[in-house]
C-alpha positions as CSV (number, residue, x, y, z in Angstrom):
1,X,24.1,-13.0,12.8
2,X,21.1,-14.6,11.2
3,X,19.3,-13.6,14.3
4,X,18.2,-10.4,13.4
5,X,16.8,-11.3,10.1
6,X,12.6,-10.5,9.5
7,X,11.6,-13.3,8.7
8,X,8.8,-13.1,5.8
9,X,7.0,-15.3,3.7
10,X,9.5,-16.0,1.6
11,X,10.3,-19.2,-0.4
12,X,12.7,-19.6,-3.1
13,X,11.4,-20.6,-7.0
14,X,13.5,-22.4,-9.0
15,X,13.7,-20.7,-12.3
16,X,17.0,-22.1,-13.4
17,X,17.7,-25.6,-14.6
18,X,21.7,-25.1,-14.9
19,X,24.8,-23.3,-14.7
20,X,25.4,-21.2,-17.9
21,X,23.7,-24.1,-20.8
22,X,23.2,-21.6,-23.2
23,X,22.1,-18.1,-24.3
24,X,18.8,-19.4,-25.6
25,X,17.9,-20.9,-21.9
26,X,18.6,-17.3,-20.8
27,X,16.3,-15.7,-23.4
28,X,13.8,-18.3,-22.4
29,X,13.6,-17.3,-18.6
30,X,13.3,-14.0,-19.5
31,X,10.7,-14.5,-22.0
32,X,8.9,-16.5,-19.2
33,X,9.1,-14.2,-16.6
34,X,8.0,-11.1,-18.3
35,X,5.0,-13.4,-19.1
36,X,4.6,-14.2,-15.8
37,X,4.6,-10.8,-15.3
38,X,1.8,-9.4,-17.9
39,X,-0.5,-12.3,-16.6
40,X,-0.4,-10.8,-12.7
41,X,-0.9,-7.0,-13.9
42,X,-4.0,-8.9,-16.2
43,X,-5.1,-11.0,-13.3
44,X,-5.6,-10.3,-9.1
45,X,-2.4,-8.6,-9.0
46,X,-1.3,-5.2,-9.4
47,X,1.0,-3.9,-12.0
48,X,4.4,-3.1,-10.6
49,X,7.7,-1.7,-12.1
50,X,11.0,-2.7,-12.0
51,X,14.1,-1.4,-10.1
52,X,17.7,-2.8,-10.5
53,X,19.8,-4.5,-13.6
54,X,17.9,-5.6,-16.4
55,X,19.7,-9.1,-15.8
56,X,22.1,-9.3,-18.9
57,X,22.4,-12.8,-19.6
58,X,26.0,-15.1,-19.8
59,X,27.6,-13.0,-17.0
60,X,29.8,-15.3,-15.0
61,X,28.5,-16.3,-10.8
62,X,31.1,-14.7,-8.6
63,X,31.9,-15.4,-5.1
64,X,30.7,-12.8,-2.0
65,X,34.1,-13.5,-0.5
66,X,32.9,-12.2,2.8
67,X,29.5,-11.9,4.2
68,X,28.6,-8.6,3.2
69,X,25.9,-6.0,1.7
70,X,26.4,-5.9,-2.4
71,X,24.5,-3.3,-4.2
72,X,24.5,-1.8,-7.7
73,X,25.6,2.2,-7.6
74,X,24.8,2.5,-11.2
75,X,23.3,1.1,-13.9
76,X,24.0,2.2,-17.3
77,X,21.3,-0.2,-19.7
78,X,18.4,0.9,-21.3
79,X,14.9,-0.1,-19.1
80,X,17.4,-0.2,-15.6
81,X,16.2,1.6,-12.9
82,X,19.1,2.4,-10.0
83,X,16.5,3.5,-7.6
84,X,12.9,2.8,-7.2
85,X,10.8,5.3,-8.7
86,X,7.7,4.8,-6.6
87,X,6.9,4.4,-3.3
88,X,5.2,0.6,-2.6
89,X,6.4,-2.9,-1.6
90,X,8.8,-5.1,-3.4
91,X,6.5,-8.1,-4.4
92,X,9.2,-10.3,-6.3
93,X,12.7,-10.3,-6.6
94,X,14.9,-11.9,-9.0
95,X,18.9,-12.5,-9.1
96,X,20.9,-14.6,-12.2
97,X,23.8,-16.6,-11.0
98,X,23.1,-16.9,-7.5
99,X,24.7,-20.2,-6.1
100,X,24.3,-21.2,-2.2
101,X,22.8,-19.0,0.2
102,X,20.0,-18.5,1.3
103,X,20.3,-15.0,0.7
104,X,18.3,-11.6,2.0
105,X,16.9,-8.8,0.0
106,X,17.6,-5.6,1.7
107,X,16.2,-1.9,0.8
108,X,18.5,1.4,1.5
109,X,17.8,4.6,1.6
110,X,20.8,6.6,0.5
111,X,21.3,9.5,3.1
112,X,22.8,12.1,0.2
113,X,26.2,12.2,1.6
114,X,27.3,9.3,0.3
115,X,26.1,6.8,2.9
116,X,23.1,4.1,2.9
117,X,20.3,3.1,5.7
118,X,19.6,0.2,5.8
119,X,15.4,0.1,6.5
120,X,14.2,-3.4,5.3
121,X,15.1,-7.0,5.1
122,X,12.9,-9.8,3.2
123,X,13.1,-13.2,4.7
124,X,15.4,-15.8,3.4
125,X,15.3,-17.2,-0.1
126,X,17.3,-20.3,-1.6
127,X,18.1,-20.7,-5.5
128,X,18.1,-24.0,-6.6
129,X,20.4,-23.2,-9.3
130,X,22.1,-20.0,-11.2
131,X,19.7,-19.0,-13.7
132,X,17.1,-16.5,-13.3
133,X,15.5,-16.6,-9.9
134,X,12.6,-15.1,-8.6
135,X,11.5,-14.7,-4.6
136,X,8.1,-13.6,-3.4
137,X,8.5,-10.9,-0.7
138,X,6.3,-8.5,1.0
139,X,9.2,-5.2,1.6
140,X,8.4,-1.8,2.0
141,X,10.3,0.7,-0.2
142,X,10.1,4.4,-0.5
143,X,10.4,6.5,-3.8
144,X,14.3,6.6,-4.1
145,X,15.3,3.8,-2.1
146,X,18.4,1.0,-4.0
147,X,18.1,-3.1,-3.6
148,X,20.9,-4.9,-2.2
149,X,21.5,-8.5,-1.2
150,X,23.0,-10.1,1.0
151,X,24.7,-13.9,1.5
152,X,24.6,-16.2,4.6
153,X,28.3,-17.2,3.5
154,X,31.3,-16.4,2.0
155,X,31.1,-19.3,-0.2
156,X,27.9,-17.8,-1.7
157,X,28.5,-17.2,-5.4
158,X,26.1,-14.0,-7.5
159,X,26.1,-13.2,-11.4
160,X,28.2,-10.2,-12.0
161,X,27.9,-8.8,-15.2
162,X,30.4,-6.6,-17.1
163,X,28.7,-3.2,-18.4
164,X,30.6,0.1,-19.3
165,X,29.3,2.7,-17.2
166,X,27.7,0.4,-14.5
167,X,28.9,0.4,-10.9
168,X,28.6,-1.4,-7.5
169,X,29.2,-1.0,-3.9
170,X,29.7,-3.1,-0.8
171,X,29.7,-2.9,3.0
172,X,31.3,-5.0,4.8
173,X,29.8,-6.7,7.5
174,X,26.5,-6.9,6.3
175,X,24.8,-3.5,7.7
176,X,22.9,-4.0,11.0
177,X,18.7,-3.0,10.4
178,X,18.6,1.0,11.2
179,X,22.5,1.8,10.6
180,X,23.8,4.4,8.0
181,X,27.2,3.6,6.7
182,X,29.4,4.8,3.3
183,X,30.3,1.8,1.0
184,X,33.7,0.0,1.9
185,X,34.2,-0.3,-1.8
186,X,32.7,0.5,-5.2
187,X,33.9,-1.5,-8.3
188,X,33.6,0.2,-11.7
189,X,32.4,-1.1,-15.2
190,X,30.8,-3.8,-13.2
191,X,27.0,-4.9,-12.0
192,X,25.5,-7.5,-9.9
193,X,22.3,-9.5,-11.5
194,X,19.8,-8.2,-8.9
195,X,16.2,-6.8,-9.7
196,X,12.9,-6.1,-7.9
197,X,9.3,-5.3,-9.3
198,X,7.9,-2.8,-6.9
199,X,3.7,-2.7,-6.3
200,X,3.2,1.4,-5.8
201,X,1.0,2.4,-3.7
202,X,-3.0,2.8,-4.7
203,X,-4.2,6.2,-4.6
204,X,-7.8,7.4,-4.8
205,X,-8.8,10.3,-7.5
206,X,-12.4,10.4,-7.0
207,X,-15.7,9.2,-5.1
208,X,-19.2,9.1,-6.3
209,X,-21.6,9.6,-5.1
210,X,-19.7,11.6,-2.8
211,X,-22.8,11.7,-0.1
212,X,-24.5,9.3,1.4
213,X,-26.8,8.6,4.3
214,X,-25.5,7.4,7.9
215,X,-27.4,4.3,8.3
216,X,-24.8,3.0,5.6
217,X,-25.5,0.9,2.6
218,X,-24.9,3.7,-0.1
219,X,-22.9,2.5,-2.9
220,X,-19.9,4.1,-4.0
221,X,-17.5,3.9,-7.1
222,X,-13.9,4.6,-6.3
223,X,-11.6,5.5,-8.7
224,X,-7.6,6.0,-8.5
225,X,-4.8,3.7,-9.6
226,X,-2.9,1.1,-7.7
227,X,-6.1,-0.5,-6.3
228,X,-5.8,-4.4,-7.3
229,X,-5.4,-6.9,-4.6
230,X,-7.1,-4.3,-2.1
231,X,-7.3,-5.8,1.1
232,X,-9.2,-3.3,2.9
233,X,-11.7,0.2,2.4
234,X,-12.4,2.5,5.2
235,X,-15.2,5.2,5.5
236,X,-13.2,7.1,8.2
237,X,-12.2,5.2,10.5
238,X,-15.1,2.3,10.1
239,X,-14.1,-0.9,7.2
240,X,-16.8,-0.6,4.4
241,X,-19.9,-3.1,4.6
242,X,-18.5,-4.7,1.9
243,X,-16.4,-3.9,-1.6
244,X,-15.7,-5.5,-4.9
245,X,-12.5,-4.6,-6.4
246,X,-13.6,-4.0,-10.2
247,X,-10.3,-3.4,-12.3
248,X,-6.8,-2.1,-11.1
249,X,-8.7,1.9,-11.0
250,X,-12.2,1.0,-9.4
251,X,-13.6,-0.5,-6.6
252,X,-17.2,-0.6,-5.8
253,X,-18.0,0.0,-1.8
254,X,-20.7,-0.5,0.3
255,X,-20.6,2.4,2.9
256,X,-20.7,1.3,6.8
257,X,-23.0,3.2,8.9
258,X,-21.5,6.0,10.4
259,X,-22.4,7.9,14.3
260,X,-21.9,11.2,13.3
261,X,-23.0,13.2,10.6
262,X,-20.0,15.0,8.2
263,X,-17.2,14.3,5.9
264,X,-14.9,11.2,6.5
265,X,-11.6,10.1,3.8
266,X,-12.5,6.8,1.8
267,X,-8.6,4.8,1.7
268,X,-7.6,1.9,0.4
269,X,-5.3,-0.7,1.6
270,X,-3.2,-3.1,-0.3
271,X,0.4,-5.0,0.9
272,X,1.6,-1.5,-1.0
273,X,0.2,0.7,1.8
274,X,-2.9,2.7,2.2
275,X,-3.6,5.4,0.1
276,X,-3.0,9.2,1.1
277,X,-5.3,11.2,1.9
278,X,-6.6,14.0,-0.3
279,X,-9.3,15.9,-1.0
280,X,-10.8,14.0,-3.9
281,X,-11.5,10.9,-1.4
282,X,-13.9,12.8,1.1
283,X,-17.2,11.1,1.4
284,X,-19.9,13.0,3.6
285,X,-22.6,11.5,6.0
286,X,-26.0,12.9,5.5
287,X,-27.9,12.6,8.0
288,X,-30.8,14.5,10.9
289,X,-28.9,14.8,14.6
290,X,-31.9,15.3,16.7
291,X,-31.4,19.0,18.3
292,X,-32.5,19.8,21.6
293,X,-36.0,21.3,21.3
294,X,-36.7,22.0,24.9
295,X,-38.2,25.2,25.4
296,X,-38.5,26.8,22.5
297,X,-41.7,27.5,20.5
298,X,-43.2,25.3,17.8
299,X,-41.8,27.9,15.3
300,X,-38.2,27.9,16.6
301,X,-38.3,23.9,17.2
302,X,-39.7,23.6,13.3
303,X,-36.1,25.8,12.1
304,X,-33.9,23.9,14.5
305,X,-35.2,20.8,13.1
306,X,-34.6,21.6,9.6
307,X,-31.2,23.0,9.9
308,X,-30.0,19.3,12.0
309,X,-31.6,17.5,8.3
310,X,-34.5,16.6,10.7
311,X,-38.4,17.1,10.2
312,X,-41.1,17.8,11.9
313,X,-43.3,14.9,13.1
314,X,-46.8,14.7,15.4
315,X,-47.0,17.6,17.3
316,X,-49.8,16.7,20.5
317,X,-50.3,19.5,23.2
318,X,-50.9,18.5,26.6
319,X,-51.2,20.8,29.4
320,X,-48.2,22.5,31.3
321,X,-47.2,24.9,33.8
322,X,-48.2,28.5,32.3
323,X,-44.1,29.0,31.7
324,X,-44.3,26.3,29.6
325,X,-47.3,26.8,27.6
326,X,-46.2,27.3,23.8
327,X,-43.3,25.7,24.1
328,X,-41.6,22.3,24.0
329,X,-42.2,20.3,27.3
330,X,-41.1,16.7,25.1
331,X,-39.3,15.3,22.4
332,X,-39.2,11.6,20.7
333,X,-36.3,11.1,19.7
334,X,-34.0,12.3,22.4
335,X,-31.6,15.3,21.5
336,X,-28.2,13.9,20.2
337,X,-29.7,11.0,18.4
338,X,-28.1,10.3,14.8
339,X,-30.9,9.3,12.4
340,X,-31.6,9.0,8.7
341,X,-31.6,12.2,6.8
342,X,-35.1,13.7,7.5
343,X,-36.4,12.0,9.7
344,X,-39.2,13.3,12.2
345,X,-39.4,14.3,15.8
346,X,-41.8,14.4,17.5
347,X,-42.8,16.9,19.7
348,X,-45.3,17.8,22.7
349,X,-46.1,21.1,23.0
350,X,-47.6,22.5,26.3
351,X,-50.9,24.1,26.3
């Protein structure tokens, strides 16, 4: 059944150097990882938050039994979060007590009548041994969504701590990727040692300069939250010449050149997601698109220049049919052509 796994990046760290040794050993991987923790949200990595069990420390490792889907339904401690409260990408998980395995991180999106869809599995991860362990992992999850986990065998052993008010549920098989099913059982006062920090989504509050010319190069700060370890910045649909990811709110960006003149979205892309478009990210291309001149008088070729952000250039008469005299027999550039904002046509006139 391992067949339908994704398989990810994933690759199990050892955090834990024994069984149950003492309380101070659990204090000190907890101490250690929420260091870890403050130096990623300090350095190239995002801030994230946590959802599932604060992972209480000296609860016992308890078999799976069967292969199956375990997942906390609630969670009574203070700084637990059930469900996640953002939408983003699991980027680490961590379980206490896990023994065998390898086991999966799965995401579920509870339907509101009672039943779960399953709509993401991590690759495989291995503890090598039953204290704190934490998984990289690259998962989408939506605003709402629980963690679960799942074993590779009934052998497979996961910390289960006792906590009044805390609850868990389990499926049994393992749910399929895509399927909706209610919990085959829910145990009370109980909670399985299972937690994931969650990278939310970047999201852009403002642009400035918000206009810039279409032969590109103008340089733009952009300013939201969530927008460490950006991968990517689009103008539209064009990748920015080039950007600089300043702090966790601002990015600097080159702008691309752009065909057309008119407002694009700026969006940024991390292993979160892109950001939504809204109307605070709108960057617009400044810029002359030769009109076609044609015809009409000087006068009326001067105004149609000016309203495309174009200007006048040379004007040189040469001679033409009488129809044509006092008009516009030629044109350099050609009509259609995006330049720089003002730039000059220019324009024979017949005589």
């Amino acid at each position: 059944m391992r067949g339908r796994r994704q398989q990810g990046d994933e690759a199990s760290v050892g955090a834990g150097t024994g069984r149950r040794r003492s309380g101070r050993l659990g204090i000190a991987a907890i101490a250690a990882a929420g260091a870890l923790s403050l130096l990623a949200a300090a350095g190239a990595q995002a801030t994230t938050v946590t959802v599932g069990s604060v992972l209480p420390i000296g609860a016992p490792s308890v078999k799976f039994e069967q292969v199956k889907t375990l997942f906390n339904t609630a969670l009574p401690e203070k700084g637990a979060s059930l469900v996640s409260p953002v939408t983003g990408a699991v980027v680490r998980w961590r379980v206490q007590g896990a023994v065998g395995g390898p086991f999966f991180l799965r995401v579920l999106h509870p339907n509101g009548s009672g039943a779960y869809q399953a709509v993401g599995t991590s690759g495989p991860a291995t503890p090598s041994g039953p204290g704190i362990q934490t998984f990289p992992a690259n998962l989408p999850i939506h605003a709402g969504d629980l963690i679960g986990v799942d074993p590779t065998n009934t052998s497979d052993e996961i910390g289960i701590a006792t906590a009044a008010g805390a609850s868990y549920s389990f499926v049994v098989p393992s749910l399929l990727e895509g399927a909706t099913v209610a919990p085959t059982e829910t145990k009370s006062g109980l909670e399985i040692e299972l937690s994931a920090e969650v990278q939310p989504a970047p999201a852009i509050t403002a642009v400035a300069p918000s206009t810039g010319s279409v032969v590109g190069g103008t340089s733009v700060k952009i300013t939201g939250t969530n927008l460490n370890a950006a991968s990517e910045v689009k103008f539209g649909t064009k990748v920015a010449a080039s950007f600089t990811v300043d702090s966790e709110t601002q990015i600097t960006a080159t702008a691309p050149a752009a065909t057309k003149v008119g407002k694009v979205d700026i969006t940024a892309t991390t292993l979160a997601g892109t950001s939504p478009l809204v109307r605070a990210d709108g960057f617009t291309y400044r810029g002359c698109t030769v009109p076609k001149l044609k015809g009409k008088t000087l006068r009326a070729a001067k105004r149609s220049l000016r309203g495309a952000g174009c200007k006048p250039g040379k004007v040189k008469k040469v001679h033409a049919a009488d129809s044509k005299k006092g008009k516009v027999v030629r044109q350099n550039p050609a009509p259609g052509k995006v330049l720089a904002p003002g730039s000059k046509v220019a324009i024979k006139l017949g005589k």
